[in-house]
N, C-alpha and C positions, 0 to 999 in steps of 0.2 A: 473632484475625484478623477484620476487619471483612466486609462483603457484598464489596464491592470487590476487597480481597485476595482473598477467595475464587475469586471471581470467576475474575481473573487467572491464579490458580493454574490453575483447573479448563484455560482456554484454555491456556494452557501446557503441562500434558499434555496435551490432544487434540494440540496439535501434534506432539508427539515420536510419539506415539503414528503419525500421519500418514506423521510422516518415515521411522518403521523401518519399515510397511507398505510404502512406497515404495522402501525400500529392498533390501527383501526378494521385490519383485514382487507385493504379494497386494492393490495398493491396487485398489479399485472404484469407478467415480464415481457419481454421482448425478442428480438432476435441480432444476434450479435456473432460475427465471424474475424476472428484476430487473426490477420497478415502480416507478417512477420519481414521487413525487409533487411539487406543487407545490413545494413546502416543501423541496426538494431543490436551488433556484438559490437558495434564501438558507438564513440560520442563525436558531438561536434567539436569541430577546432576552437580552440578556445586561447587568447591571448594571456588568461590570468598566467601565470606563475604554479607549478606544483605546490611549492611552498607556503603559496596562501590560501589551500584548498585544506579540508580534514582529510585526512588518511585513508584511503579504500584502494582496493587493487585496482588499475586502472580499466580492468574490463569490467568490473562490476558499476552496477546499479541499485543495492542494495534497499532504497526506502526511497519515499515522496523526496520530490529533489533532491535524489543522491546523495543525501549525507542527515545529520542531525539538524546542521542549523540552515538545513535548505537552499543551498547555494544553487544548485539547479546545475553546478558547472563541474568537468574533470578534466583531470591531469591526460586524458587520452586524446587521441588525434584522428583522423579519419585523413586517407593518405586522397590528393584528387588525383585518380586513377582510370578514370572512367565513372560512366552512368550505375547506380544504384538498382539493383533488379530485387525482383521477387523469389526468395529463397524457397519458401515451404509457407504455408496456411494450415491454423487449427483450428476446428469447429467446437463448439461448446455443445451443440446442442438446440435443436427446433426451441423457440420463446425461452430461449435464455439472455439476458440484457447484460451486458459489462459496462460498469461505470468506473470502477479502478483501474488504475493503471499498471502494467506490466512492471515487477523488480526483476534484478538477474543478479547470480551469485553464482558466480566461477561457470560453469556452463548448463545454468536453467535457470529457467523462467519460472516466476510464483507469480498465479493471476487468480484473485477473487474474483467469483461473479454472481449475479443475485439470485440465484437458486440456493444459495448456503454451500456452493462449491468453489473448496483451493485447490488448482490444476498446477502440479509439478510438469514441466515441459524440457524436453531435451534443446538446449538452445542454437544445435546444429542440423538436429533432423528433424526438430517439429513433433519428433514421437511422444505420447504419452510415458509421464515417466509414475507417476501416481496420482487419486481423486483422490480426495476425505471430503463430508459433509457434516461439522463438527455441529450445526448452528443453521442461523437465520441467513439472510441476504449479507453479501458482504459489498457494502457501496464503495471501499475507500481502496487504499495503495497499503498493502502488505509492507511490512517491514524485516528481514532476513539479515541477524545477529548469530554470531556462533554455528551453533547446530540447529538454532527455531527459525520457526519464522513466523510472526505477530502479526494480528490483527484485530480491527473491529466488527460488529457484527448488527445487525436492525434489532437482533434477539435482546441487545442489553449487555452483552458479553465481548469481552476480552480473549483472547485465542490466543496459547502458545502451541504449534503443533513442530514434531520433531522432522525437521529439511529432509533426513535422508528417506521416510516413509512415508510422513505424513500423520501418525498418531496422534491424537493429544496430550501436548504435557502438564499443561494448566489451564483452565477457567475461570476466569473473574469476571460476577455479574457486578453491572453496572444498575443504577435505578432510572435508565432510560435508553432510549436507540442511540448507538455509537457509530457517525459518521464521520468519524477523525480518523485522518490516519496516525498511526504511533510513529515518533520519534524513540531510538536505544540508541544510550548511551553510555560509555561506564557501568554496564552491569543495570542501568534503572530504563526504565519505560515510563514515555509521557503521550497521554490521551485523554481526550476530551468526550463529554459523553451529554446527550440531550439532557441527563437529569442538572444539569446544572454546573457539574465539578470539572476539575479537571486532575488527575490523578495521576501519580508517581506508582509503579508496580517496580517491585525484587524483579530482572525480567527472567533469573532462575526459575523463583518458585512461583510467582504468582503473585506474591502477599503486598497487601497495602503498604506503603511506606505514608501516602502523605496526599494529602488529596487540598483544593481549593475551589470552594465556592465560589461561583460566581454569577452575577447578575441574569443567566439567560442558559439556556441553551450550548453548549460549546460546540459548532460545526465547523470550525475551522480545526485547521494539524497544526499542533505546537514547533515550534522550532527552542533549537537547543545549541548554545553556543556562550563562550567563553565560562562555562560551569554557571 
């Protein structure tokens, strides 16, 4: 098993580990402050080819490695210009813990954190652009399609809430804590859920399309590629 696998693994149990704490009542937060550096409106230099990347505008960061099937890479560049500095800091909040990772879509940021709050963020000035607290803790990396922006929740639940306010547009409970993050794609949503499935959502309206059992637990994020 290489660093990477490892890696993986380790994340993978903290997760569960998460979910039953949450489950059980005994979870605690913590205290968590996101610094925002330059180097956060673009990506790293990257040798691949645009052409062998999926489609996204090249300042976005839309989902867990950037895309469906998790390449982790983009078509953007980061010019070497000089040293990287500290633009703006946003505080969540005294014993608030962030365990997901920042997405950005055109200029803001969507950041779950485990209070059961999605922070819309201005991605120039660090300002407050909206809160909502739709749910439970949100462990994983928000996914931002269309006008929503998706996630999972400790609650059991699926979250579509609408980018520009932050409402919610749909709910789907799961039968256990959901520490996947969602892949969208083509209109569908793919997520994993501790109760065992892993599940295809309409990502308009919410509704089941198709779900698969599997052996365990799902803590890891689906990737999605070649259909």
């Amino acid at each position: 098993m290489g660093p990477m696998e490892i890696k993986m693994a380790k994340r993978g149990q903290k997760a569960y580990r998460r979910a039953m704490l949450w489950q059980s009542g005994a979870w605690m937060g913590g205290v968590m402050l996101l610094a925002v550096l330059a180097m956060l409106l673009s990506a790293w230099r990257t040798h691949t080819s645009a052409s062998e990347l999926p489609q996204t505008a090249s300042n976005n960061w839309p989902m867990y490695q950037h895309d469906p099937a998790h390449s982790g890479r983009t078509p953007a560049t980061i010019a070497n210009g000089g040293p990287l500095y500290l633009q703006w800091a946003y505080s969540f909040g005294e014993r608030v813990e962030v365990e997901a990772q920042p997405v950005i879509s055109g200029s803001v940021i969507y950041q779950g954190v485990m209070n059961g709050e999605m922070h819309a963020i201005d991605a120039d000035t660090g300002s407050s652009l909206w809160i909502e607290r739709p749910g439970g803790p949100i462990p994983h990396t928000a996914a931002v399609a269309g006008s929503r922006v998706y996630f999972g929740s400790l609650d059991g639940s699926v979250y579509a809430l609408a980018a520009a306010d932050g409402h919610t547009v749909w709910q789907f409970q799961t039968g256990g804590p959901v520490v996947s993050a969602p892949a969208v794609v083509d209109g569908r949503l793919y997520i994993g859920s501790n109760d065992g499935n892993l599940y295809v959502l309409d990502s308009v309206t919410g509704a089941e399309l198709w779900r698969v059992e599997t052996s365990g637990p799902v803590v890891s994020s689906p990737a999605v590629a070649n259909g």
